[in-house]
DOSE-434306 format. One line per 5 residues: number of its first residue (from 1); for each residue z, y, x of N, C-alpha, C. Coordinates in steps of 0.05 Angstrom, whole numbers. Layout:
<pts>
NUM	Z,Y,X,Z,Y,X,Z,Y,X  ... .
</pts>
This chain:
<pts>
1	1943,218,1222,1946,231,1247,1937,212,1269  1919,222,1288,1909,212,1315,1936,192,1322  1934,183,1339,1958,164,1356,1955,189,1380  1940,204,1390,1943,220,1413,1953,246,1404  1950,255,1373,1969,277,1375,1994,255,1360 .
6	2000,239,1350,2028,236,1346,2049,229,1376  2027,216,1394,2043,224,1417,2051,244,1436  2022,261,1430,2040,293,1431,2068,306,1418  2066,295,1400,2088,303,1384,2111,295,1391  2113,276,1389,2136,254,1410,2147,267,1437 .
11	2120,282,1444,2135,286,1476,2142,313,1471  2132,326,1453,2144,358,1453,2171,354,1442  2178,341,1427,2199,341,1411,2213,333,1433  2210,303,1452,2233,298,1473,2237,323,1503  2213,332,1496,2220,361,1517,2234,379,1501 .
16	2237,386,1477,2245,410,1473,2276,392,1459  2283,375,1460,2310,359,1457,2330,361,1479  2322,357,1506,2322,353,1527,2346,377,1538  2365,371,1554,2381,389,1568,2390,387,1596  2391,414,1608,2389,415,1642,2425,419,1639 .
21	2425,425,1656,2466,419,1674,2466,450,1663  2441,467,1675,2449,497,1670,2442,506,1645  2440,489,1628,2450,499,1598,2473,513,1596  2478,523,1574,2507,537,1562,2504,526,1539  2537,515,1528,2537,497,1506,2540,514,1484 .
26	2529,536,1484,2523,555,1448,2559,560,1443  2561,586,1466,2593,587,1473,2591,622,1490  2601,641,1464,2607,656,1479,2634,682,1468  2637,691,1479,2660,713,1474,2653,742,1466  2658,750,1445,2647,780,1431,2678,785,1431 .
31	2672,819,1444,2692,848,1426,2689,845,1402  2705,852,1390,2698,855,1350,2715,876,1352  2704,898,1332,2721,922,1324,2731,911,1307  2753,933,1303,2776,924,1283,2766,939,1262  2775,930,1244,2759,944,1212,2785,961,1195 .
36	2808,943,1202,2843,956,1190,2868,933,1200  2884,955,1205,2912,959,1213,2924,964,1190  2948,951,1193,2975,944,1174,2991,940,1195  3007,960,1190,3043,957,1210,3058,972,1195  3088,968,1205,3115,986,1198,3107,1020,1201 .
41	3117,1034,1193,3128,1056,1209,3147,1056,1234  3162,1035,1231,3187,1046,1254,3195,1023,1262  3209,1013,1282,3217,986,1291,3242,990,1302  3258,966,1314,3281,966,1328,3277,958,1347  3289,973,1374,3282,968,1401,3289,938,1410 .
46	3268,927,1427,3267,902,1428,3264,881,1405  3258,882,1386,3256,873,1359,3214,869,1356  3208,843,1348,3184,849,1343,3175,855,1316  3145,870,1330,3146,882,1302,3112,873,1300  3107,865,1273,3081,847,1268,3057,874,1259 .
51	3039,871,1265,3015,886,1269,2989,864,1253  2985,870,1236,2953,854,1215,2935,867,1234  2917,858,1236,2890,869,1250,2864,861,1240  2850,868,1225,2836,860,1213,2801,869,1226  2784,844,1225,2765,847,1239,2739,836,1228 .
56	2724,839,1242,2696,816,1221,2684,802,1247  2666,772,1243,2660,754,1249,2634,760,1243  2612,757,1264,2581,754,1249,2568,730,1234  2586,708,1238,2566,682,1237,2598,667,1231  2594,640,1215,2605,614,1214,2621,610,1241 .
61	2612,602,1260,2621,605,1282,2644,613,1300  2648,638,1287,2663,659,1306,2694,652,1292  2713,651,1310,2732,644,1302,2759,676,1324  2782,680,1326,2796,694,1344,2806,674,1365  2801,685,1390,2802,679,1410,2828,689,1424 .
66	2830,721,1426,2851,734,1437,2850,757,1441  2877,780,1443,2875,797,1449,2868,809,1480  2860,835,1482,2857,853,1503,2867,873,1502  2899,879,1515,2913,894,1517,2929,909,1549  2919,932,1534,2918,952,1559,2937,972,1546 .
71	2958,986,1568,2985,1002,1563,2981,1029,1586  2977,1047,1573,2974,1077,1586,3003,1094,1569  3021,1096,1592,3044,1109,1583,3053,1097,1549  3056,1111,1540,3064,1106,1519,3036,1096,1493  3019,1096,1499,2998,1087,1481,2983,1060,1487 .
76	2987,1044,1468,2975,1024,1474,2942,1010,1455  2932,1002,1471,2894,1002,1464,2891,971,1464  2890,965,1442,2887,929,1429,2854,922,1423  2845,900,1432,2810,901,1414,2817,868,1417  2801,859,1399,2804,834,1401,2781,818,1400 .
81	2785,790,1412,2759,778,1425,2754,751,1403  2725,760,1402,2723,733,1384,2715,714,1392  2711,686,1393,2703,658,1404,2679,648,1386  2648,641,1399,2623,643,1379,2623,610,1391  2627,599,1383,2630,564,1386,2608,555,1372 .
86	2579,543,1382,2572,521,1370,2547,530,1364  2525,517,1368,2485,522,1368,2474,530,1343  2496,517,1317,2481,519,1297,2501,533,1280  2500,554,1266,2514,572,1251,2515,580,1229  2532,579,1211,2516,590,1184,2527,618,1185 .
91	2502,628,1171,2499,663,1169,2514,667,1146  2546,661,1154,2577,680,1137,2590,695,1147  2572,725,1139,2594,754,1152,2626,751,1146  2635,745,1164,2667,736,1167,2688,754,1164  2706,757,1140,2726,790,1143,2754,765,1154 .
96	2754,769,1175,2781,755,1184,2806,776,1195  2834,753,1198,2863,778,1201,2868,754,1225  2885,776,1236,2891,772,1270,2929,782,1265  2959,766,1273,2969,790,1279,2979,782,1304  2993,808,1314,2985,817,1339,3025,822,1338 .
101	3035,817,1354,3075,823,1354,3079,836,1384  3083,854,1378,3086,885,1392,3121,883,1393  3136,880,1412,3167,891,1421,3169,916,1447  3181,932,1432,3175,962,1446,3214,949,1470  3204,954,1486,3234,960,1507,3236,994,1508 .
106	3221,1009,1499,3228,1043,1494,3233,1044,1461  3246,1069,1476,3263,1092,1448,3234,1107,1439  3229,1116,1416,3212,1136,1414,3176,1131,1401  3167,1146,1398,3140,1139,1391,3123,1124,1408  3108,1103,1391,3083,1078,1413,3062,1087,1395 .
111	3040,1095,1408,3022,1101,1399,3000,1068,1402  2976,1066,1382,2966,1044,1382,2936,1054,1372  2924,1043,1382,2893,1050,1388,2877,1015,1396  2853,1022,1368,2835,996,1363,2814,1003,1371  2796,997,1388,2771,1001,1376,2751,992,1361 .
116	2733,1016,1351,2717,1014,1325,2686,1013,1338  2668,1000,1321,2639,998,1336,2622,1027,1338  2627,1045,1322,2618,1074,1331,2630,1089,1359  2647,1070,1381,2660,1080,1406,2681,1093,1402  2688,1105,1379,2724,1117,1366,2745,1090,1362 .
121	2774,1107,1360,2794,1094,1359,2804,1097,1322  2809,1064,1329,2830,1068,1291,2859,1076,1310  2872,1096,1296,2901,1095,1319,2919,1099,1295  2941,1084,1303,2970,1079,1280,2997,1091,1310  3016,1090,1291,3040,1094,1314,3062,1082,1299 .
126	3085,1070,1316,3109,1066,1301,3127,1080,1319  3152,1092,1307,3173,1095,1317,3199,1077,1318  3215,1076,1350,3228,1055,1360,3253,1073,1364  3271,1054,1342,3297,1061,1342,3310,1046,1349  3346,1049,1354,3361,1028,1355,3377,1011,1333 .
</pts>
């Protein structure tokens, strides 16, 4: 090889190495549908009650981050956020479990609603006794 293309080479490689302030460090936050739910039927008021949530990961990477929970009367709408950490990834479709501890302060049916990547709900309910 020339000495003028190996110093081409040299400089493409230290340009394309190279990072500005407004980079982003290979860091971001996905919705993941939930794939399945596992809960009780019924709980005791004020009592928590544990919720599996089960979801998938696209990449090595993706790890659970947190929920997003939103409460409309009596039904409550859970999705959960995944954390994509890191530039280089290995391509392992991820079946990961999440749980989620739900304490109802009401008597009566809680309705629970996931969402799924076709824009529908997975929906479970428990009933809250004393």
């Amino acid at each position: 090889m020339s000495r003028f293309k190996l110093l081409f080479v040299l400089f493409m490689i230290f340009l394309c190495s190279c990072r500005t302030e407004n980079e982003t460090d290979c860091l971001s936050y996905v919705s993941s549908p939930v794939t399945q739910v596992s809960m009780p039927d019924s709980g005791i008021i004020n009592q928590p009650i544990n919720i599996n949530i089960q979801y998938n990961a696209i990449n090595g990477c993706g790890n659970f981050n947190n929920f997003n929970v939103n409460t409309i009367s009596d039904t409550i709408i859970i999705s959960l956020v995944v954390k994509y950490e890191g530039c280089v990834c290995t391509m392992i479709f991820q079946n990961l479990q999440s749980t989620y501890l739900y304490s109802a302060s009401n008597l009566g049916y809680v309705y629970f609603k996931f969402p799924q990547s076709d824009s529908s709900f997975l929906m479970d309910s428990v009933y809250i006794h004393q």
